[in-house]
C-alpha positions, 0 to 999 in steps of 0.5 A: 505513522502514515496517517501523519505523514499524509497530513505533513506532506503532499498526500499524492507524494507519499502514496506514491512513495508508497506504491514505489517503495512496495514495489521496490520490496516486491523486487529485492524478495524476488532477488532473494527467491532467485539468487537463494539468498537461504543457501549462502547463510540461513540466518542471514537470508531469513534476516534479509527476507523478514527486514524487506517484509517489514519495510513492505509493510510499512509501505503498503500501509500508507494505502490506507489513510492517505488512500481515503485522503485522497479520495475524501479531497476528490469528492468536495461538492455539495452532491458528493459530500451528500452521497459520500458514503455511497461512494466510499462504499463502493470505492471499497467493494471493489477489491471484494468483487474482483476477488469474487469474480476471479475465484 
């Protein structure tokens, strides 16, 4: 669904939606951690909790495609697209290293 949305649409608009509506989630289950949302109705809180999990994830999933979209129209001359798969590459690395040297 993502992937088709950043086709239709601006792709820089719907990663921003996404990166806004992610941390947006982030926040509403930070409402429920703080205000116990568990302890007035169990059901009800886990209900709240799980809902806000899966728009989360439906947010964080248009990192993916749209993500690489973008990066794909940034790198449009000759010498890029012949050193396209490097960049990538690295541009995917990245999280890997910074996991590493943080541990």
């Amino acid at each position: 669904i993502s992937g088709k949305l950043g086709d239709t649409f601006n792709p820089t608009t719907v990663l921003a939606i996404g990166l806004f509506g992610s941390g947006t989630c982030l926040f509403l289950i930070n409402i429920s951690l703080w205000f116990d949302f568990l302890s007035f109705s169990l059901s009800l809180g886990n209900f709240f909790i799980i809902a806000v999990y899966f728009l989360f994830g439906f947010f964080q999933s248009t990192g993916g495609p749209v993500g690489t979209a973008v990066m794909g129209n940034w790198f449009c001359d000759k010498k890029s697209i012949e050193n396209r798969g490097l960049i990538f590459g690295l541009w995917t690395c990245h999280q890997y290293c910074g996991d590493v040297t943080a541990a």
